[in-house]
MIVEX-759903 format. One line per field, with one value per residue: x, y, z of N, C-alpha, C in turn; residue in three letters. Coordinates in nm, 3 decimals, m for minus. Example, Ala and Ser with C-alpha at 12.3 -4.5 7.8 and 13.67 -1.06 7.14 Angstrom:
2
n.c1 <- [1.319,1.285]
n.c2 <- [m0.569,m0.225]
n.c3 <- [0.780,0.708]
ca.c1 <- [1.230,1.367]
ca.c2 <- [m0.450,m0.106]
ca.c3 <- [0.780,0.714]
c.c1 <- [1.320,1.290]
c.c2 <- [m0.330,0.003]
c.c3 <- [0.780,0.787]
res <- [ALA,SER]
REM end
This chain:
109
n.c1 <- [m0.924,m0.691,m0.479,m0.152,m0.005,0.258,0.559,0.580,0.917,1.058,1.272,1.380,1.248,1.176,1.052,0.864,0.676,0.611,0.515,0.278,0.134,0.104,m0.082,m0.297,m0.425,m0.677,m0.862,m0.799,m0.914,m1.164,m1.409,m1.440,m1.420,m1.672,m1.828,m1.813,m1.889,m2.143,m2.425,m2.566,m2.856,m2.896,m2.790,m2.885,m3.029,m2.852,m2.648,m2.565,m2.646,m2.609,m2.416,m2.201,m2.127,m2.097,m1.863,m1.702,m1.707,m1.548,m1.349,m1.204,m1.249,m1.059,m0.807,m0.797,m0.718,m0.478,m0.312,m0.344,m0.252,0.067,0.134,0.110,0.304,0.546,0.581,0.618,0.818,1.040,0.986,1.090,1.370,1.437,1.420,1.644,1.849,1.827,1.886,2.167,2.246,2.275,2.430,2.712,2.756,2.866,2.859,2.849,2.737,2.578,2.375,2.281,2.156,1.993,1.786,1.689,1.561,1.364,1.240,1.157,0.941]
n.c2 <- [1.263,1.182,0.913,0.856,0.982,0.955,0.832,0.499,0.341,0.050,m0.067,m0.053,m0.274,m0.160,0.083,0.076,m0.129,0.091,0.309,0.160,0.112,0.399,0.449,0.303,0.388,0.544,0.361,0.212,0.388,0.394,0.331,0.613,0.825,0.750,0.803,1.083,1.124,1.088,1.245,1.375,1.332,1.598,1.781,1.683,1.847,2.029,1.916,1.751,1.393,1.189,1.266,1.330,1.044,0.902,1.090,0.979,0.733,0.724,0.861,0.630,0.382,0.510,0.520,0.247,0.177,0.302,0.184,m0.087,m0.098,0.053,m0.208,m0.417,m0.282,m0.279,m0.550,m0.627,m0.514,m0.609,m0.889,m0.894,m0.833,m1.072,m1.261,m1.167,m1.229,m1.496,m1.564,m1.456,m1.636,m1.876,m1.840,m1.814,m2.064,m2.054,m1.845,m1.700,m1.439,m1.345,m1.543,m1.519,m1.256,m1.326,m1.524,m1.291,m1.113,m1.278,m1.324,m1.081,m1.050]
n.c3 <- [0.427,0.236,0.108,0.109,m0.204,m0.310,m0.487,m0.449,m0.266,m0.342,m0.235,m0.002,0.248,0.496,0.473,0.306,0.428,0.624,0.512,0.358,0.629,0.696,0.482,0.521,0.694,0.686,0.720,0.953,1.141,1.127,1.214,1.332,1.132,1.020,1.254,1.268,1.003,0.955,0.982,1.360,1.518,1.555,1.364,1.146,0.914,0.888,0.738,0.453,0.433,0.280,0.050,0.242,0.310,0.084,m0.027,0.158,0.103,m0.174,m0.074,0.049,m0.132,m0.317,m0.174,m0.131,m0.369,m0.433,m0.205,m0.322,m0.621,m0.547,m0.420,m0.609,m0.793,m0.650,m0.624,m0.921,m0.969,m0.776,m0.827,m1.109,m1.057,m0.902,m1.129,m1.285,m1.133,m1.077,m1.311,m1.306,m1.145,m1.251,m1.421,m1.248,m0.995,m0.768,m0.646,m0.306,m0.228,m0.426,m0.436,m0.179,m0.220,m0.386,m0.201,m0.045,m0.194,m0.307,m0.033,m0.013,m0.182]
ca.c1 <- [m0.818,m0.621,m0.359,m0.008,0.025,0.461,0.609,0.674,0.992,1.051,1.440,1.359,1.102,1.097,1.021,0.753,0.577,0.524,0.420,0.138,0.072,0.027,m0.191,m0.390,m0.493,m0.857,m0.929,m0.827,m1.000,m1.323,m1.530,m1.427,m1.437,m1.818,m1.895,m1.765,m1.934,m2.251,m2.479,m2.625,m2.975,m2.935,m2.761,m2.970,m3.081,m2.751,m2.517,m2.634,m2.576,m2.591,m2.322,m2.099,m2.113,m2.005,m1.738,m1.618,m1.650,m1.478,m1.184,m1.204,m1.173,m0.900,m0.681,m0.794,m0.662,m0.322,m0.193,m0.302,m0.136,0.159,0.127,0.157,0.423,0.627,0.564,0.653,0.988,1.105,0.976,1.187,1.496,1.459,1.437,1.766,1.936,1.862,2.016,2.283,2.300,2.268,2.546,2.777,2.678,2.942,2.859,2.754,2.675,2.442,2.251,2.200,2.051,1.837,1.757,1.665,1.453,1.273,1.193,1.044,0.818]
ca.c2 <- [1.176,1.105,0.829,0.926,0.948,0.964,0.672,0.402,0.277,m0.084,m0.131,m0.032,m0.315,m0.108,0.167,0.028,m0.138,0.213,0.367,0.131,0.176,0.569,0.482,0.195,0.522,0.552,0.205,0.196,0.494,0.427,0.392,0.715,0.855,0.699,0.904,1.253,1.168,1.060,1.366,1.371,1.412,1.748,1.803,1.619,1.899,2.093,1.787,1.602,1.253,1.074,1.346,1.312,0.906,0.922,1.086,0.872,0.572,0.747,0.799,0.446,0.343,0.565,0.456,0.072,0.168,0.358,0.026,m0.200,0.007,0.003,m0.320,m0.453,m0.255,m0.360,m0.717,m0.628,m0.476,m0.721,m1.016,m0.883,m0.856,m1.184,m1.329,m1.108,m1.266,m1.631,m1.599,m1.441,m1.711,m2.002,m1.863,m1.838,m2.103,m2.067,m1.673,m1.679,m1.365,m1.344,m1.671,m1.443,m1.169,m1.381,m1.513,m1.149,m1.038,m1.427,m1.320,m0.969,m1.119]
ca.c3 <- [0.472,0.116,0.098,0.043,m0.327,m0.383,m0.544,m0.306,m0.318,m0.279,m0.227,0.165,0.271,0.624,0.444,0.190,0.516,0.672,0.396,0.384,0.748,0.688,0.377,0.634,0.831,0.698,0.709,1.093,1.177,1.018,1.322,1.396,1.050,1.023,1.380,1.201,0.893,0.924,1.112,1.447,1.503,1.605,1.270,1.024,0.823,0.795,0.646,0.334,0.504,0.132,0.007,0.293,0.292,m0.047,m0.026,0.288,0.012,m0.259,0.033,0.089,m0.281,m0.337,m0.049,m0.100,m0.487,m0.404,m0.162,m0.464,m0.765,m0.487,m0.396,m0.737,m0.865,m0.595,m0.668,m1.026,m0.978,m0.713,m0.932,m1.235,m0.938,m0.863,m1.247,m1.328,m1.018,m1.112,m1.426,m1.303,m1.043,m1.269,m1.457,m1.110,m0.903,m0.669,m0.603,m0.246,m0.242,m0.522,m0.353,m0.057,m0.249,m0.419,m0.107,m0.007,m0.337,m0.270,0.069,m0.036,m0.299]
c.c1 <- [m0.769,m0.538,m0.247,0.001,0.161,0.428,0.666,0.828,1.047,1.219,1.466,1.237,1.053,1.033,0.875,0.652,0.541,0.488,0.269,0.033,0.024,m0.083,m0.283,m0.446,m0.639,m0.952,m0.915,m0.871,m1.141,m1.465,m1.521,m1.452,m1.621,m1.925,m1.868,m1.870,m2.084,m2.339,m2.575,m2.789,m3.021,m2.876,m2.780,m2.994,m3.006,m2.639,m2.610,m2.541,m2.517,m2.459,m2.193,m2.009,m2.050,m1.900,m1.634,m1.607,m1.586,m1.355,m1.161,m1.152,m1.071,m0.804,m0.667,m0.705,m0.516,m0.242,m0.203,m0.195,0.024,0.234,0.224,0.276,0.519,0.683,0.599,0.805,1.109,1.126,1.086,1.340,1.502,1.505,1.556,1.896,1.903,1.926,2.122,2.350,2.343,2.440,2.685,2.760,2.732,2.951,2.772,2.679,2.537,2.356,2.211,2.150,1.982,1.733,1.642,1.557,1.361,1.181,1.145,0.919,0.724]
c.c2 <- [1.093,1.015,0.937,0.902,0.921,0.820,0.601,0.340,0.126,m0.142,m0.154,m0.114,m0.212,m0.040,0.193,m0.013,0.029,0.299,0.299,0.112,0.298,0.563,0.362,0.317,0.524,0.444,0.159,0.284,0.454,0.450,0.562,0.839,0.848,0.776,1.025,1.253,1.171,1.156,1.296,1.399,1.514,1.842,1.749,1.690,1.955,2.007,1.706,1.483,1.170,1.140,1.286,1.150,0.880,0.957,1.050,0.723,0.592,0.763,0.691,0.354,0.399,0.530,0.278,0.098,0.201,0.249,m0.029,m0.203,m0.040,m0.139,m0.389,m0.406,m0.285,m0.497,m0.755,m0.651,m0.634,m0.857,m1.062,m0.872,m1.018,m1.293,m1.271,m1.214,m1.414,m1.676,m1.556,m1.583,m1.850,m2.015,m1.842,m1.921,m2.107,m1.918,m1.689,m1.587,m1.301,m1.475,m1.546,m1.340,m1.183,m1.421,m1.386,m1.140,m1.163,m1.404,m1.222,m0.984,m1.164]
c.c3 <- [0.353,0.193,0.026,m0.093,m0.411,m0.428,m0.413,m0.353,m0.228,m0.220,m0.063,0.240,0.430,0.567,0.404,0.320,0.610,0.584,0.394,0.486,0.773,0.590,0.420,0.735,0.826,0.749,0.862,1.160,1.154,1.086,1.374,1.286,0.996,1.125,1.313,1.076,0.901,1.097,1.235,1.430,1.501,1.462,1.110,0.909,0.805,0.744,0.557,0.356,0.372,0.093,0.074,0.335,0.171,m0.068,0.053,0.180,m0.095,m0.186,0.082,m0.047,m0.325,m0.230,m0.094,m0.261,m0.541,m0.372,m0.297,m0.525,m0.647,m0.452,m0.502,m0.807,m0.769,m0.616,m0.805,m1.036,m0.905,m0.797,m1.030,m1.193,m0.982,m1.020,m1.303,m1.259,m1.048,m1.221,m1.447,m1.202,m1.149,m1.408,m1.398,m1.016,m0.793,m0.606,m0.493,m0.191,m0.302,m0.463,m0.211,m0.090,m0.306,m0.381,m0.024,m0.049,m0.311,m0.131,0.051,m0.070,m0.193]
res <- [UNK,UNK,UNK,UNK,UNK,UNK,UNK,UNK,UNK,UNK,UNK,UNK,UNK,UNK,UNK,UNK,UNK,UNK,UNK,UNK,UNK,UNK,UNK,UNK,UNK,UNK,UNK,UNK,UNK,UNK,UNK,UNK,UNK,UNK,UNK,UNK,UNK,UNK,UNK,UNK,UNK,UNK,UNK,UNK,UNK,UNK,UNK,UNK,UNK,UNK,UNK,UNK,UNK,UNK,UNK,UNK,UNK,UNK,UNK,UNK,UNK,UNK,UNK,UNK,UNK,UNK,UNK,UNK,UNK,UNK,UNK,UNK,UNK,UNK,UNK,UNK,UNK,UNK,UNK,UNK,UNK,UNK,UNK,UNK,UNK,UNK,UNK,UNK,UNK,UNK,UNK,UNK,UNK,UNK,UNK,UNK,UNK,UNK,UNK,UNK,UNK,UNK,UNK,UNK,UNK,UNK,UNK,UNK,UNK]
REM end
């Protein structure tokens, strides 16, 4: 159960929030992921329990590491939006347009 790996793109916040709802999949599964992984008694000796735990926490660190990385570069781009757009604002101050999409990029962040 990878995370989506594409590039997120941030210009669409709907977008960007379901993206990280499809890559929130393992992490709300997990009780259920935890029942699949970890063997029954009756299957103790054909699943290496340590093996298959492992790689339920290496799909756990890679998903928790995809949002981040995402996360952050979102928070980058927008950021560098927003610092473009105040110095365009401060040299328009009567653009109320540009106040409402700074507005915008302020409210992404």
């Amino acid at each position: 159960m990878a995370a989506p790996s594409g590039a997120a793109s941030c210009e669409d916040f709907a977008e960007f929030q379901e993206l990280l709802r499809v890559m929130r999949t393992i992490d709300d599964r997990i009780v259920h992921e935890l029942n699949t992984t970890i063997p029954t008694a009756s299957f103790v000796g054909k699943i290496d329990a340590g093996q298959t735990c492992k790689e339920l926490y290496q799909s756990l660190m890679d998903a928790h590491s995809s949002r981040e990385r995402i996360i952050k570069n979102c928070i980058a781009q927008t950021s560098s939006v927003v610092k473009t757009l105040r110095e365009e604002r401060e040299k328009a101050q009567d653009d109320v347009a540009l106040l409402k999409q700074l507005r915008k990029e302020q409210t992404k962040v």
